[in-house]
C-alpha angles and dihedrals in degrees: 000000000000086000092051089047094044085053088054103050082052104050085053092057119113121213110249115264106265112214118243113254111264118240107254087246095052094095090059093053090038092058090046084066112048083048087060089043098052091047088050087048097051092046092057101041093243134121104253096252094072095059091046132341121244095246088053093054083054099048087052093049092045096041094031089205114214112186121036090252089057086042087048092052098067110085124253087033122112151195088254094040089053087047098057110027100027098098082050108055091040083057088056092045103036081058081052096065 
């Protein structure tokens, strides 16, 4: 019975996300941003994970969103984030291209 419920278990299990593989460029683009980021940060008087997390930075610099739908559509970024650091991050990117 243990075998049958250890099978099972098994068989559920889902195989773990696997990121997608980063443009070779994206390191460029993602160091831009944390620059941007850290200068943000300092202006404001607050640690740089508070004004984006590292794994969003990444997900801009893999996806290079160019519209704020696009931008939306990345998780952990929201209406007021958009709002407030969008012109921003298209400038970086925009330089990117």
């Amino acid at each position: 019975a243990a075998k049958k419920r250890v099978a099972a278990r098994v068989e559920t299990e889902e195989a773990p996300a696997r990121r997608p593989q980063a443009r070779t460029d994206d390191s460029g683009v993602e160091a831009a941003l944390k620059a941007w980021r850290l200068e943000e940060a300092k202006r404001k008087g607050l640690p740089a994970f508070r004004i984006m997390t590292d794994k969003v930075l990444r997900e801009i610099a893999h996806q290079r969103p160019e519209t704020a739908a696009e931008l939306l559509a990345i998780p952990g970024m929201g209406i007021k984030m958009v709002e407030q650091y969008g012109r921003a991050i298209y400038r970086i990117l925009g330089q990117a291209r």
